[in-house]
N, C-alpha and C positions, 0 to 999 in steps of 0.2 A: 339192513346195511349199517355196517359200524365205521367210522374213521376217525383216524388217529393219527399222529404227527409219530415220526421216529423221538425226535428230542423229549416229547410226553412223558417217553417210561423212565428218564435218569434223573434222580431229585439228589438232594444232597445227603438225606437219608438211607440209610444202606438195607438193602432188601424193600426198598420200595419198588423199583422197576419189576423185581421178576413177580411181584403181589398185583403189578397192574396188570403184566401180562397174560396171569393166571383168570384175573376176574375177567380179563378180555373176552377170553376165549370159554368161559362159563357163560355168559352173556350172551354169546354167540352160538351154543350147545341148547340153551333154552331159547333160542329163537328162531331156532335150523327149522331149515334152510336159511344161510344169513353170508352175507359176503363181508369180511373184514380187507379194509383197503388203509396200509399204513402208509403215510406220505414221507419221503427221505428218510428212508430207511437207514441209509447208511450212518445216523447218527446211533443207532442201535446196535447195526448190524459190521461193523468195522473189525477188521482180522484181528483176532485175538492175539495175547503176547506182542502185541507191538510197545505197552507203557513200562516207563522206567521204574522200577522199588514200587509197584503194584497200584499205580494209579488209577489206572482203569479194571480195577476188578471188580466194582460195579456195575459197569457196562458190561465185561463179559458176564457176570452172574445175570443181567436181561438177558444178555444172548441168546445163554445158553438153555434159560426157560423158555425162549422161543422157540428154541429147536425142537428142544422137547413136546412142548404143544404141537409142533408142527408135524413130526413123525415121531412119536412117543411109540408105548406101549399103549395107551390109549387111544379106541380109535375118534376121530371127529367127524365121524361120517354128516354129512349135509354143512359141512362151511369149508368156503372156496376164499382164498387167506394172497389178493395182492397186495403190493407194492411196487412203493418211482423211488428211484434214486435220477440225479443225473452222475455218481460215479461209480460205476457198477466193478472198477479196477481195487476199489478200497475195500471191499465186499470179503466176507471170512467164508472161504469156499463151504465149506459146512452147510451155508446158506442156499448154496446152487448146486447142490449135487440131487438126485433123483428120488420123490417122496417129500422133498422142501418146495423152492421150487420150479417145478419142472420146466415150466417155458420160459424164455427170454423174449420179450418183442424190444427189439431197438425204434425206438421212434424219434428219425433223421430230419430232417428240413424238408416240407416238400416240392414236389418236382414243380414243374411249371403248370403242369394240367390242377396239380391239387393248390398250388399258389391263386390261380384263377377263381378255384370254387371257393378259395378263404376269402378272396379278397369280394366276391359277393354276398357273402354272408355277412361279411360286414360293411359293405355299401347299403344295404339293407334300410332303408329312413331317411339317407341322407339324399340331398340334392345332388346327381350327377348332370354335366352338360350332357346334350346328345352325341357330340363327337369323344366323349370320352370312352377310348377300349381299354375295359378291364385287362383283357389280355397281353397289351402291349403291355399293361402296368405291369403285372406279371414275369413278364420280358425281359425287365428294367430292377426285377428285386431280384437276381439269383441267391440261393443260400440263405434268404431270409426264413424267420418261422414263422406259424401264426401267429401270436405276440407283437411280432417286427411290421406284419402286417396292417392289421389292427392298429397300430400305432399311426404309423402311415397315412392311413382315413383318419384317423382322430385328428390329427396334425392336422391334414388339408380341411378338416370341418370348421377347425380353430382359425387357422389363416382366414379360411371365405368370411367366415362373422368379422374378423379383425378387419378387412378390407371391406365390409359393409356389402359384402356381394351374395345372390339369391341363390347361385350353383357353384359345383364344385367345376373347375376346368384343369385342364392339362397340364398349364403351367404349374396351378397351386401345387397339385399332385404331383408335379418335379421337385418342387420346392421343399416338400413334405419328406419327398425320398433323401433328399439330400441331406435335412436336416434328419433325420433317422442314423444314416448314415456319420457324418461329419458333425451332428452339432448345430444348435441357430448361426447365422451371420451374426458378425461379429463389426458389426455397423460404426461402432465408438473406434475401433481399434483405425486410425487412421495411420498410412504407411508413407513415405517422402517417395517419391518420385521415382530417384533410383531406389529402392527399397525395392518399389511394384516391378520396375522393371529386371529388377533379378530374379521375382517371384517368377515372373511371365517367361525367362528363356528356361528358369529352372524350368516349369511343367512343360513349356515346347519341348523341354530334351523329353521329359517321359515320354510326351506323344509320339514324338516324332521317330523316335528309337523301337518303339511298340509298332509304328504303321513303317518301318523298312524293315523289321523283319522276319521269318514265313510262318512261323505256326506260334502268333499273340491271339488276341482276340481283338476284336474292334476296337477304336476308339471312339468314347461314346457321347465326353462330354471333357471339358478344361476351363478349369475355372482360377481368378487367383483372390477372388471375395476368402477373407479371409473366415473362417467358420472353424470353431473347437480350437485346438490349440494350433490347428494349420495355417499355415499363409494360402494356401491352394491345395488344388490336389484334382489329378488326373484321372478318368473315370476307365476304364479298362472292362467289359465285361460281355462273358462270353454269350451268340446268337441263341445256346441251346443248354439244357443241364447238361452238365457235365460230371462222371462218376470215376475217371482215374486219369491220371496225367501224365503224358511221356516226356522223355529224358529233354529234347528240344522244346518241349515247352515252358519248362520248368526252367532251359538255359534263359528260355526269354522273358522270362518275368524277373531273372536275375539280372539281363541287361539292361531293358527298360527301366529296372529299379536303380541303376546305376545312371542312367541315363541325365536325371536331373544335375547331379555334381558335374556329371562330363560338360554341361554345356555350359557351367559357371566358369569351371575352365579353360574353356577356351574361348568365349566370351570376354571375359573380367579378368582371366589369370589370379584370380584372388576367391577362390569358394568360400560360401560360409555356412553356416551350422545347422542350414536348414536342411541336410540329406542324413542328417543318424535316423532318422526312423526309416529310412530306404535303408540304408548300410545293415540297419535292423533286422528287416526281413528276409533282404537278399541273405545275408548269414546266415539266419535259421533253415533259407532253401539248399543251401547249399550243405550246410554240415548233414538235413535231412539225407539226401544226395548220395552223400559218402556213408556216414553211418547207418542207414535205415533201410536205402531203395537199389544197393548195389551200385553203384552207378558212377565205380571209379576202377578203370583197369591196375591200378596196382595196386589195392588193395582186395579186390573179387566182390564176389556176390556175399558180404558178409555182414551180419547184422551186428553194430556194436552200442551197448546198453547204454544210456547217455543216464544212468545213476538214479533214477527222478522218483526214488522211494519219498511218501507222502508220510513216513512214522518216521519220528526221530531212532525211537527203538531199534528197528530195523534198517534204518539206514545207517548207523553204526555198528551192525557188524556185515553191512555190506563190503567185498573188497571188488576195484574194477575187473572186467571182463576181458581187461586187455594190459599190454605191456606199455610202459612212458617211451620206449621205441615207435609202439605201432599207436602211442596219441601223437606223437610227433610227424608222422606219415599223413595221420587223418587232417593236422593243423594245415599239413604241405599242399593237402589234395586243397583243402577249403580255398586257401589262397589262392591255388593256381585257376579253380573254377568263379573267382572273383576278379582276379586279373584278368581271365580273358573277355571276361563280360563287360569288365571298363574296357578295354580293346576294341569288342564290339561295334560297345556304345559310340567312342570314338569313331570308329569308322563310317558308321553309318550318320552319324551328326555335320562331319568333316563333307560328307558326298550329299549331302541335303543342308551344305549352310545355305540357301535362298528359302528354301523352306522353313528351317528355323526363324528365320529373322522373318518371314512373313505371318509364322503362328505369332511371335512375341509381339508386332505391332497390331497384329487382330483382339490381342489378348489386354495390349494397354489401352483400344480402342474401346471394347465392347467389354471386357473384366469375363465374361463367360461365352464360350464358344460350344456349338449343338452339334448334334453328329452331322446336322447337312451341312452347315458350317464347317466343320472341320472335313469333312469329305471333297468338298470344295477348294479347299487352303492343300490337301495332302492327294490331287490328282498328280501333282508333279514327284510326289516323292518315287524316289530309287532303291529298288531293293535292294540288301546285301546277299550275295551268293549263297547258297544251302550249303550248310556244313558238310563236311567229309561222314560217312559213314560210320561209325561207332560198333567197337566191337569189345567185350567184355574182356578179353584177352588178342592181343596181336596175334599171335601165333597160330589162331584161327582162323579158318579161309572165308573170302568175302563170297558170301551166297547173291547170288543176280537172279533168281529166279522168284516173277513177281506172286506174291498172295492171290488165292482163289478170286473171283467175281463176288459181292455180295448178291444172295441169293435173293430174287425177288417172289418169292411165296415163303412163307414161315410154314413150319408144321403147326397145328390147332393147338391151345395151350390148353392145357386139363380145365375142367371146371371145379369148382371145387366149393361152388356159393350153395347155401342150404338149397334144397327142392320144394318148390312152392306147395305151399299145404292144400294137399284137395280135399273141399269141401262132402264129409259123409252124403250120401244118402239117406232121406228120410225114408222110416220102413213105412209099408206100407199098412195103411188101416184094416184090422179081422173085420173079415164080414159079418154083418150081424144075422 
């Protein structure tokens, strides 16, 4: 087994990469059977012709010896040749094409089931309470990795010593998730009075905007302790994995993200500058929206390139995909799909102010509120009516007739795991 960094084969000497690469794969030919496993590759392996007046023609003469090695004229029969990138978009196709190589495995975040088994493998020594379930914890990380995990316990192991205590408990383990997430508490930073109290109706609006209305996800936790650069920040997260997102759910993570500024205004009449990182994201959902996911009837099901070349090279003789008429269109869709979402917002804050004002005195009361807490504060809240139907062009007739039943038996999925090794027979002894 040989490993190697991508960055390894580029020195500042010329003809040193494609020398390492050759002795690589010599090394590997005299001890074949041998697995060479290069790590971030993409420092190697980066599309050629992208550098200005031949800066990288270094890198491409490694490249290019790796290809060669790779599917030469020679063969390398007995060495099986990976690599990791995490950008596999920067990659010089030469690299991915059939004979180099052949497989891709994307390795994603895992699901909840596989969250579970990380998160025991590394509970693994440490002190858990008895009432602590790994799998609620799991619950509680969507979209985390193992890394993120891992962190997770290490944190909560670090807290119980800090606190002088023998087990890990559930709250630690909240405490642990949150700083993963957000950042230590931020204990010094002390805030006056009305300060806290605008933190407290800003997150009421998130919450409160997210629980009136029909396809958010729970809300799961509100806090306005201040941690990482935030004054607060409201916990959103969904019961189950999730792998694609429709157009209404997407409007609602735009409104709840509006949510906060709506309720400064009409509170205080006076917002302040704690919702740009809302403004932030609700933006990026939204131009995603128009540009990416279809999901604007005047412009169609059209995908338009948002420029995002990683080579200076190449991105200078890029020209856009579209006309400064039709980015003017896309500017018009963004707006109007942000205006309705403060409308929303508005609306549903306006038909749930007793509920507002009872998060924000919960919230200057106790500083962090739990899903039964919050479950409790938001039995009264009112929902907003279900949007109108959406249809990619008007012109087209509104279909009433509902989606099949989901089907309660599945077909058997293939098996496809090796076949367990049966153990030979011993022959039997010649008679003498």
């Amino acid at each position: 087994f040989f490993s190697i960094s991508g960055s390894d084969f580029v020195e500042m000497f010329v003809g040193v990469g494609a020398s390492r690469v050759r002795d690589l794969f010599n090394q590997a030919k005299q001890s074949a059977p041998a697995i060479i496993f290069v790590d971030e590759i993409d420092a190697v392996g980066r599309h050629r012709g992208a550098g200005i007046g031949g800066g990288n023609d270094e890198r491409e003469q490694t490249l290019n010896q790796l290809l060669v090695e790779m599917d030469g004229f020679e063969e390398n029969t007995g060495i099986i040749l990976i690599a990791a990138t995490n950008r596999p978009d920067v990659l010089d196709p030469a690299l991915l094409r059939p004979g180099r190589f052949d497989r891709q495995i994307g390795v994603t975040a895992p699901d909840l089931n596989g969250r579970t088994e990380i998160l025991k493998v590394h509970s693994a020594g440490k002190p858990l309470k008895d009432d602590v379930d790994l799998s609620m914890v799991a619950r509680r990380t969507p979209g985390f990795t193992g890394a993120d995990l891992a962190n997770v316990l290490n944190e909560a192991a670090l807290l119980t010593a800090r606190l002088s205590l023998k087990q890990i408990t559930n709250e630690i383990l909240d405490e642990s998730i949150d700083r993963v997430i957000g950042g230590p508490q931020k204990k010094s930073r002390l805030m006056q009075e009305q300060e806290r109290l605008n933190t407290a109706y800003h997150e009421a609006g998130h919450a409160l905007v997210a629980a009136s209305l029909n396809h958010s996800d729970p809300v799961s936790k509100i806090t306005i302790m201040p941690r990482g650069r935030a004054l607060g920040y409201t916990m959103v997260l969904p019961l189950e994995d999730r792998y694609s997102v429709s157009r209404n759910q997407l409007l609602d993570q735009i409104a709840y993200a509006m949510g906060g500024r709506v309720a400064e205004e009409i509170i205080f009449h006076d917002p302040t500058t704690g919702a740009s990182n809302d403004f932030e994201k609700a933006t990026s959902i939204a131009r995603a929206m128009v540009t990416q996911y279809g999901f604007s009837s005047t412009l169609g099901s059209v995908s338009f390139s948002n420029g995002g070349e990683v080579f200076i090279g190449r991105d200078m003789a890029q020209t856009k995909e579209y006309s400064e008429a039709t980015a003017q269109i896309i500017d018009a869709e963004i707006r109007a799909i942000l205006d309705s979402a403060q409308d929303e917002a508005h609306r549903a804050l306006t038909l749930n102010r007793k509920v507002l004002d009872a998060t924000a005195k919960a919230l200057m009361e106790n500083e962090t509120l739990n899903f039964d807490e919050i479950a409790k504060i938001f039995k009264a809240v009112k929902k907003l009516p279900k949007r109108t139907q959406w249809l990619s062009k008007k012109t087209r007739p509104v279909s009433n007739i509902a989606p099949i039943a989901i089907p309660k038996k599945r077909a058997p999925k293939l098996d496809l795991s090796p076949a367990p090794k049966v153990k030979a027979k011993p022959k039997p002894k010649p008679k003498a």
